[in-house]
N, C-alpha and C positions, 0 to 999 in steps of 0.2 A: 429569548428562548429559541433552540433552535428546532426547525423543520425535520422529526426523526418520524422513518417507519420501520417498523418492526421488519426486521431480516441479517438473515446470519448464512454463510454460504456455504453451500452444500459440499463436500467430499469431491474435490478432484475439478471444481468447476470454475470455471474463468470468470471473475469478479471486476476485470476490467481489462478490456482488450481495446488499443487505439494507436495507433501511431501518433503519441501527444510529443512533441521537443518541447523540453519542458526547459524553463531556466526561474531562475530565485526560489521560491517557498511556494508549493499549490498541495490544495486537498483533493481529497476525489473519494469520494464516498467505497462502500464494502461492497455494494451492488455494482456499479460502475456505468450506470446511465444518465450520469452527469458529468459535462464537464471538468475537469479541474479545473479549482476557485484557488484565488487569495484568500479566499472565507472560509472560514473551517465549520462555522453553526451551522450554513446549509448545507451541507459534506456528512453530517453525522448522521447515523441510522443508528437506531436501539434495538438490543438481544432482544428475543422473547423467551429465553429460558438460560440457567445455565447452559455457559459452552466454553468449551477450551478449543483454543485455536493454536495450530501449531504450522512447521512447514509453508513457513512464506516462499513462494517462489516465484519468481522475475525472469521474463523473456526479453533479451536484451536483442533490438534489432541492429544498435550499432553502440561501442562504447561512448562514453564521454571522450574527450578531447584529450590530451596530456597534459596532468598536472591538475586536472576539473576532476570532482566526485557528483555521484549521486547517490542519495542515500532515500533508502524507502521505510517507511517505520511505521507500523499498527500506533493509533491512537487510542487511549482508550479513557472515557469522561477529559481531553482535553488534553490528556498525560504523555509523552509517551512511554511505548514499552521498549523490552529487549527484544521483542522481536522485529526487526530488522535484516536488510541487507543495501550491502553499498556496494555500487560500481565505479570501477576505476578506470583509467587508461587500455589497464592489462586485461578487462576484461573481453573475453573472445565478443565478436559479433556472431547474431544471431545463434546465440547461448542462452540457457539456463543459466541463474545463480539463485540459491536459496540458503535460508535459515534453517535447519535441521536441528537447532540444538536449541532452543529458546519455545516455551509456550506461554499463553496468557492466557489465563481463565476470565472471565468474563461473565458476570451477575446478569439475572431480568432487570431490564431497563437501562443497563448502563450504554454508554454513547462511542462509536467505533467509526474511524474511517483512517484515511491512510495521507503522512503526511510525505510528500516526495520534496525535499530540499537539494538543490544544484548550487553550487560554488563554482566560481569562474562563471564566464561571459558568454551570452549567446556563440555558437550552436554548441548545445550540452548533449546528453545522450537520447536516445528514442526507447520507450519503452512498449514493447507490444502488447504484453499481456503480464496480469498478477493472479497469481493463484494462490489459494491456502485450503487447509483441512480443518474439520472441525471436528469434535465429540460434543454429544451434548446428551445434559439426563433430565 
């Protein structure tokens, strides 16, 4: 069972800001004062109410490498969703990229954290900061 606590992020607020190099598969929770894991059960935090999450956006300090992606993706109960974004080669340094076209509603109690996957070989991209917007009733 995993380690959840209630929280869901506010309108416009930085959910995890780090200079992580990231490379294979890591989680990192919706709050973002943990580490990124290889483990996704301690990475999950549970809603406390309806909420729709939309507007994933990524603060890219430097792109990935040529020919390397990184893809960032909302989990949600273990799943993922469409919301998403990936960086590429072409992607500017110290850039914005986000998902504007994708939301995911999300129930009381269900389980949310973020999965970051890198293909290709150390050094992959840096990521500074994730941000997203919520509604909730």
């Amino acid at each position: 069972m995993p380690t959840a606590s209630p929280y869901v992020p506010t309108i416009g607020q930085t959910i995890y800001s780090s200079e992580a190099v990231l490379t294979g598969t890591r989680y990192f929770e919706i709050e973002g004062s943990r580490t990124p894991s290889v483990t996704r059960g301690n990475q999950e935090a549970f809603v406390d109410r309806f909420t729709r999450l939309m507007t994933l956006r990524v603060f890219v300090s430097s792109p990935p490498a040529s020919g390397k992606t990184v893809t960032i993706k909302l989990l949600k109960n273990g799943s993922a969703t469409d919301l998403a974004v990936t960086l590429t080669s072409s992607t500017s340094a110290n850039s914005w990229v986000a998902d504007l076209e994708h939301e995911v509603s999300a129930n009381r109690e269900d389980l949310l954290c973020f999965e970051v996957t890198t293909t290709g070989s150390f050094p992959s991209a840096t990521i500074q900061t994730v941000t997203m917007t919520r509604e909730t009733s």
